[in-house]
C-alpha positions as semicolon CSV with decimal commas, in nm:
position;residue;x (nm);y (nm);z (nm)
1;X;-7,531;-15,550;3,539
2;X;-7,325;-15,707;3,305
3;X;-7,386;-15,476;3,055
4;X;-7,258;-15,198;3,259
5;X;-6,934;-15,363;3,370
6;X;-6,887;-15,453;2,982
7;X;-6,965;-15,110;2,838
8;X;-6,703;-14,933;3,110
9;X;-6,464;-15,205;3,051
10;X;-6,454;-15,104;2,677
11;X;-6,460;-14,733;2,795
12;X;-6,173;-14,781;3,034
13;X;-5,967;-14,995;2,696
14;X;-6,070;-14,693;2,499
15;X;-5,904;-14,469;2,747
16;X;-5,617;-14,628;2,734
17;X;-5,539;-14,718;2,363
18;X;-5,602;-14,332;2,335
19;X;-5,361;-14,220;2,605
20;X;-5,043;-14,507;2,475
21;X;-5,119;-14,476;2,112
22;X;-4,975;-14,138;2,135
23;X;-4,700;-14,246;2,391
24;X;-4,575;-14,539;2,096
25;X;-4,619;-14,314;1,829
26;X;-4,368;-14,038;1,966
27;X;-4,125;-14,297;2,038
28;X;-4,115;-14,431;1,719
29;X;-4,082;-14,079;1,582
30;X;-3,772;-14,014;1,809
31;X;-3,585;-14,319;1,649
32;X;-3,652;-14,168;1,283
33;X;-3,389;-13,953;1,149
34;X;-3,502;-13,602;1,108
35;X;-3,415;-13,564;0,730
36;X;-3,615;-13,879;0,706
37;X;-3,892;-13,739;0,852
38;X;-3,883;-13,372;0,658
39;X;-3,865;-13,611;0,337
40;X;-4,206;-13,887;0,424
41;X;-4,392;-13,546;0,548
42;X;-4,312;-13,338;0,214
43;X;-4,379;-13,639;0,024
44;X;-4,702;-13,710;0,178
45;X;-4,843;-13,329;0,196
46;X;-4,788;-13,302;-0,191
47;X;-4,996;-13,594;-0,213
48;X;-5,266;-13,443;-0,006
49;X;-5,195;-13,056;-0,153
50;X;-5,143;-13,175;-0,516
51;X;-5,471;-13,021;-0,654
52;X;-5,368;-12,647;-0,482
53;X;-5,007;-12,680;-0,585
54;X;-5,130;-12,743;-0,950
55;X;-5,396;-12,456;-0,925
56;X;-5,168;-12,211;-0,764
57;X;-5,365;-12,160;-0,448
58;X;-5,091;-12,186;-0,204
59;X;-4,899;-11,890;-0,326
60;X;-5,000;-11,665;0,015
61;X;-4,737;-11,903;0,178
62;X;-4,456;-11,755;-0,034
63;X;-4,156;-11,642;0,158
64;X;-4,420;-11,717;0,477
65;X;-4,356;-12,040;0,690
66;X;-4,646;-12,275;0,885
67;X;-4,573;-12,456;1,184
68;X;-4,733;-12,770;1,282
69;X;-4,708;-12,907;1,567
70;X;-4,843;-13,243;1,666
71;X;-4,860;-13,194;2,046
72;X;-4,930;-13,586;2,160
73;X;-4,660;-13,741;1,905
74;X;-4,390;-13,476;1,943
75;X;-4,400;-13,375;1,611
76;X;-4,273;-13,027;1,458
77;X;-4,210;-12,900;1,142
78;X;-4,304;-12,611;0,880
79;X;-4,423;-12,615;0,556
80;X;-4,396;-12,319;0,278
81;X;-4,412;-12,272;-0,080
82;X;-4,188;-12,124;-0,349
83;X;-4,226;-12,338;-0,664
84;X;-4,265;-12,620;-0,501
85;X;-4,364;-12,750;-0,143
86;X;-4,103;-12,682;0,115
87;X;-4,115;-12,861;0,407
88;X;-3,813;-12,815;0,723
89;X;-3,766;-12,867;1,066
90;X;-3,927;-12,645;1,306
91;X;-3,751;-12,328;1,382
92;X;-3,943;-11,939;1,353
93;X;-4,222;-11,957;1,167
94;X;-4,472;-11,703;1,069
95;X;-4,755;-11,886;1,226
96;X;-4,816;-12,212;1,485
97;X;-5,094;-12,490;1,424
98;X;-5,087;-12,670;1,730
99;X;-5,332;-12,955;1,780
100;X;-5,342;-13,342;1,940
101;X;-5,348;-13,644;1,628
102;X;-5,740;-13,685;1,728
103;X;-5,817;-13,343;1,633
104;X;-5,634;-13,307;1,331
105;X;-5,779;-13,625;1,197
106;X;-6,156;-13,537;1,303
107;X;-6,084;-13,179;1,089
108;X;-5,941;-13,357;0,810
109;X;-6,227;-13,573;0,766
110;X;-6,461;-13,313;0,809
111;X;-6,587;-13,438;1,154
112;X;-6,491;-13,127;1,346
113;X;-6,466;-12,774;1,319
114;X;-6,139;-12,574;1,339
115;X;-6,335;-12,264;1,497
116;X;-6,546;-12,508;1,751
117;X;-6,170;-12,703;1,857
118;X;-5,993;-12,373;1,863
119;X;-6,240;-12,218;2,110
120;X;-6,218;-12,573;2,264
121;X;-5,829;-12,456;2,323
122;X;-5,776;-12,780;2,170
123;X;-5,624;-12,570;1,816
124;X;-5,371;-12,319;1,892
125;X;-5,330;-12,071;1,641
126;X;-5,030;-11,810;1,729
127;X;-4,822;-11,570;1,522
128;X;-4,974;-11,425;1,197
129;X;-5,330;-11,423;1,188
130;X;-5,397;-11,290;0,899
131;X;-5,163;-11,624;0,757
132;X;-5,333;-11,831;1,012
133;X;-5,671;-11,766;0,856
134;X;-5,563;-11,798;0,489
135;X;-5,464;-12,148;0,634
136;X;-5,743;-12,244;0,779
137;X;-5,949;-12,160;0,508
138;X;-5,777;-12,338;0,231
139;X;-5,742;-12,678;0,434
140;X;-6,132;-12,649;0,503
141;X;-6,188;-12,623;0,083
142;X;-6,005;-12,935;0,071
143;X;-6,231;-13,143;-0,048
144;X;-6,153;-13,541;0,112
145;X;-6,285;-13,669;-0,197
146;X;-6,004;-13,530;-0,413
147;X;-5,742;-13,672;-0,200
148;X;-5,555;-13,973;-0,339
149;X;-5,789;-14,294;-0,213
150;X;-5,569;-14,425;0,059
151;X;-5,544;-14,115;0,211
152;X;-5,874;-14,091;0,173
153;X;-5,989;-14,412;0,315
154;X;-5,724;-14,395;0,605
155;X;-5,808;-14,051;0,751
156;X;-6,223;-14,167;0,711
157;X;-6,144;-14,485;0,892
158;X;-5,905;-14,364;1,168
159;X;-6,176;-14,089;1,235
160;X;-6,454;-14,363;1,274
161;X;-6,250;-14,515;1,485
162;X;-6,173;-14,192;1,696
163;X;-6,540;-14,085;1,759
164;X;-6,645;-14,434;1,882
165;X;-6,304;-14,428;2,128
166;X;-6,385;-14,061;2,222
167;X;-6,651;-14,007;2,466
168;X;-6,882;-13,717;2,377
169;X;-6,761;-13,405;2,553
């Protein structure tokens, strides 16, 4: 019996971390200047798209803009390339990414399947599909090992942590 009020305690804690993380993290994002923001995203998606940058594999996002938007944390912006990585505050792009943190983590670490959370309707995809599937494509050949190793090491940890929060659905 006690077993069974501890393991819904920590299932009930679980719940609740997940539904106030987001709730903090949004906050915090409100207070942060936008340019601020445009700047720590561009800076940290070279980091993470240095190796296609270098190789030339993002040129299908010429003159084409990506939206993301990070549903949970209220957080929008777009992302193109010319000769560099452009990254801007949301306005009209080309295509929409639309996803909660939890699933964008779990697909960055390889933990979860674009096509599985899109048919989930947990990934929206809208505008350009053709664009949209170029996308998809090149973030699944990213391999997590090439990333830099804190990036590495945070997005493996914070998904860990995300499938022993998340009950199995």
């Amino acid at each position: 019996m006690a077993q069974a009020f501890t393991q819904e305690l920590s299932q009930h804690l679980s719940q609740q971390l997940l539904h106030f993380a987001p709730q903090v993290s949004r906050r915090s994002l409100n207070l942060m200047p936008e340019k601020l923001k445009i700047t720590v995203i561009n800076k940290l998606l070279s980091l993470v798209l240095a190796e296609q940058l270098m190789l030339d594999e993002l040129q299908f996002l010429e003159h084409k803009w990506v939206g993301i938007c990070v549903d949970d944390i209220g957080l929008r912006f777009e992302v193109s390339v010319d000769t560099q990585l452009r990254v801007r505050s949301f306005t009209q792009p080309d295509v929409t990414f639309c996803a909660n943190v939890p699933e964008l983590v779990l697909v960055a670490a390889g933990k979860e399947d674009p096509d599985t959370l899109f048919f989930q309707r947990k990934l929206r995809i809208e505008g350009d599909t053709e664009l949209g599937l170029e996308v998809k494509n090149m973030l699944l050949s990213i391999e997590l090992e090439n990333l830099p190793k804190p990036a590495r090491m945070g997005i493996e940890k914070l998904a860990k942590i995300l499938q022993i929060l998340t009950p199995n659905e």
